[in-house]
C-alpha positions in Angstrom: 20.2 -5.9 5.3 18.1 -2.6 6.1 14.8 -2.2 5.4 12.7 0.9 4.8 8.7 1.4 4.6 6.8 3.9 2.6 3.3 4.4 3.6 1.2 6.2 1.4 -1.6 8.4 2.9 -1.6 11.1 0.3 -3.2 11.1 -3.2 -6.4 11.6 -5.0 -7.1 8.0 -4.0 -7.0 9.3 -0.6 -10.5 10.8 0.1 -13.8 9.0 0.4 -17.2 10.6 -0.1 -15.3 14.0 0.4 -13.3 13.0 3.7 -9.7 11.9 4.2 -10.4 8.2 4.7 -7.0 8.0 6.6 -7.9 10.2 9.3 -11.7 7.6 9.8 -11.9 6.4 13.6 -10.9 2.8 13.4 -11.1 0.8 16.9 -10.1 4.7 18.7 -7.5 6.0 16.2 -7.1 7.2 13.0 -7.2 4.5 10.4 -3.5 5.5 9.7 -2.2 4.4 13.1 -2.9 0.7 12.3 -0.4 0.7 9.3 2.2 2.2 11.5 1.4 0.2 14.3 1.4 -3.4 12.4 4.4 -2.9 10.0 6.1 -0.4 11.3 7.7 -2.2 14.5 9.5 -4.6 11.9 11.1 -2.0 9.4 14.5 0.1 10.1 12.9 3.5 9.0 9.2 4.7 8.0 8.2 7.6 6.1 4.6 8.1 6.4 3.6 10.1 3.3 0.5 12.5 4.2 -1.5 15.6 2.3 0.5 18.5 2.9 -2.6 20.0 4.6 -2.7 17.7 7.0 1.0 18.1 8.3 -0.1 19.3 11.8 -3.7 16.8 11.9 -0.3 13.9 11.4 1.8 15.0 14.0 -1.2 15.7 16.9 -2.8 12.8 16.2 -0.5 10.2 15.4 1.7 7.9 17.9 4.5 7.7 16.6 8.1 5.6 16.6 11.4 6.9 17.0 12.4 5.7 13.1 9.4 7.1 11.7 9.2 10.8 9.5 6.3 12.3 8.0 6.6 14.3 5.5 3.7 16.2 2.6 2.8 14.0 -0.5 1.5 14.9 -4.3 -1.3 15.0 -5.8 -1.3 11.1 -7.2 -0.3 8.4 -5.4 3.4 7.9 -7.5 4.2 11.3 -6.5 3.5 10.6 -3.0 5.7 7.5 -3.5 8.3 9.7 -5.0 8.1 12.2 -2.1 8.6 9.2 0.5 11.6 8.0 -1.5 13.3 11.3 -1.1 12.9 11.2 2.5 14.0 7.6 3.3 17.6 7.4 4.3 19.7 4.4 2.4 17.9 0.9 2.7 18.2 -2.3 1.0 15.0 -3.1 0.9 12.1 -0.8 0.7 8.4 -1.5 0.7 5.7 0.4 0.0 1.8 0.4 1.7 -1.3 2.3 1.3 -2.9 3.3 4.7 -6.2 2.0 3.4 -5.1 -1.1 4.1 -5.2 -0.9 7.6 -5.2 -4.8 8.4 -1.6 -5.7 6.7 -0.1 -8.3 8.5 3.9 -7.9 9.1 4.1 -11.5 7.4 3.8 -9.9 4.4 6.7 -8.1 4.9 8.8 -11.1 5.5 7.8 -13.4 2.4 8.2 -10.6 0.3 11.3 -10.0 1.3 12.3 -13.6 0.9 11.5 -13.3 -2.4 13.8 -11.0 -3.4 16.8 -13.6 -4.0 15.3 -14.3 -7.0 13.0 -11.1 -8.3 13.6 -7.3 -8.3 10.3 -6.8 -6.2 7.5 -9.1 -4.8 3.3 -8.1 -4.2 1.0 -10.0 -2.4 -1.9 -11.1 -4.1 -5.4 -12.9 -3.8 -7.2 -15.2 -6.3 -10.1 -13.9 -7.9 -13.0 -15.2 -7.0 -15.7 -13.9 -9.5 -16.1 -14.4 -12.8 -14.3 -11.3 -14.6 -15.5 -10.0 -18.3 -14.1 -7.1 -20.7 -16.7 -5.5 -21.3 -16.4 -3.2 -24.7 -18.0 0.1 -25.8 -21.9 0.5 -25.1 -21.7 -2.1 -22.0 -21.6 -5.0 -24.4 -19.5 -8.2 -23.3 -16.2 -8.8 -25.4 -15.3 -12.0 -24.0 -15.0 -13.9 -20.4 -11.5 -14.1 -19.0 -9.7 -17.0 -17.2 -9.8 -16.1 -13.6 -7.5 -18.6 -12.6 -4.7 -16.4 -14.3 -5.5 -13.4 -12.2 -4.4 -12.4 -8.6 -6.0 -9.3 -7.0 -3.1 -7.4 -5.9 -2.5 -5.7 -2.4 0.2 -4.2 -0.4 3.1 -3.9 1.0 4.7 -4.2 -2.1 8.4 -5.1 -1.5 11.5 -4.0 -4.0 14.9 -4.2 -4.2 15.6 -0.6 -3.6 17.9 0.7 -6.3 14.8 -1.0 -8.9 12.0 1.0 -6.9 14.3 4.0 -7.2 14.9 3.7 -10.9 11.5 2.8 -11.4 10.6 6.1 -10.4 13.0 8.1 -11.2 11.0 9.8 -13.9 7.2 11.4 -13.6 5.3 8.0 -14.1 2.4 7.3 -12.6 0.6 4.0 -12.0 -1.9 2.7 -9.9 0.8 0.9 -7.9 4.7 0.7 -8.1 5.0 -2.8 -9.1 3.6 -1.8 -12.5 6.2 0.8 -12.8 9.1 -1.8 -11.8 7.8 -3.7 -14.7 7.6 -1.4 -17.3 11.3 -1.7 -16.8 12.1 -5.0 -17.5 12.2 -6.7 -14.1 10.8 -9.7 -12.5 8.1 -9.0 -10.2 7.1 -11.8 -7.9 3.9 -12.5 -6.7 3.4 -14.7 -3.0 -0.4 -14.9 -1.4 -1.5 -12.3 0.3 -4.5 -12.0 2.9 -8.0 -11.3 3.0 -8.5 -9.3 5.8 -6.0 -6.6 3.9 -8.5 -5.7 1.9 -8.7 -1.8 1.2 -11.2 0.9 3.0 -12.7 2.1 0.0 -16.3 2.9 0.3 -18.2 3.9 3.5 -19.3 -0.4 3.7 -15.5 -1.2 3.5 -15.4 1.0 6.5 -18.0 -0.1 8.4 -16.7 -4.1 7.9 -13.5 -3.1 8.9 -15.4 -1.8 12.2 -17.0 -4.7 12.9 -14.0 -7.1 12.3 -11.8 -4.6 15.5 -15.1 -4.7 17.5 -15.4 -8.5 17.5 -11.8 -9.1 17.5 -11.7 -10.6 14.1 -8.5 -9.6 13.2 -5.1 -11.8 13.3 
């Protein structure tokens, strides 16, 4: 069975306060480089998915492996995903991973592969630890939710790779690919995921995520 891995670094969702998060000094490398470094060792191909304006910044500043291509991205994250599809050469597997989530643990890859023999694709996911609300029109509270029913859902995101492909074989977009795998028809598993792979949002995700390399806090 081969495997392929899609990481996106391109999108709207990319930037924080104005600045390419990807490109952030993490530990004395691009944020970036940690996705590559921790998942990539254990997939058959990459294609790192970038900003097509930052092309050259990818290939100076990057190390890379000799399965890896980069190639330029959309402007929303599904037609990044699209662009990295194109690019992959056949697998049987593919996942897919945002580069904000710098502290994925190759694990992931594994259980949700192994979860495959009996769903089209397979996300890691937390519980949800606060209380969560609807909350309607002028701020007011519609009604409190059961938590316990939620997970909070990370990546990589693992599929079957024909079902990722169809999934997207129109102009959808969605805030990941598992809800585009769902809208047709398939199973979608969901296995734990980790805490420390939360994603570099804000400026204080960034700064944690400092902290955590600087003390060697991270598994």
């Amino acid at each position: 069975m081969t495997s392929g891995l899609i990481i996106v670094a391109a999108g709207s969702a990319s930037r924080m306060g104005g600045i390419d998060k990807v490109w952030a000094d993490l530990g004395g490398m691009p944020l970036l480089q940690w996705s590559i470094d921790r998942l990539g060792p254990f997939t058959d191909a990459i294609v790192v998915v970038v900003r097509a304006d930052d092309l050259v910044t990818a290939r100076e500043r990057l190390r890379l492996l000799p399965q890896l291509r980069i190639v330029p991205g959309g402007a929303e994250r599904s037609d990044s995903v699209r662009a990295g599809l194109a690019a992959l050469l056949a697998s049987d597997v593919i996942a897919v991973h945002d580069a904000a989530r710098p502290f994925a643990h190759h694990e992931l890859l594994l259980q949700g592969t192994g979860c495959l023999a009996t769903a089209a694709g397979a996300v890691p996911g937390e519980p949800v630890r606060d209380t969560i609300k609807e909350v309607g029109s002028a701020d007011r509270v519609v009604r409190t939710v059961d938590r316990n029913r939620f997970r909070a859902i990370q990546t990589p995101q693992v599929f079957r790779a024909d079902i990722l492909r169809a999934a997207h074989a129109g102009s959808g977009q969605a805030s990941d690919d598992s809800a585009l795998v769902e809208q047709l028809g398939a199973t979608v598993a969901c296995f734990p995921g980790h805490a420390e792979n939360f994603k570099i949002t804000t400026p204080f995700d960034l700064t944690v995520a400092r902290l955590l390399v600087q003390n060697n806090l991270i598994s």
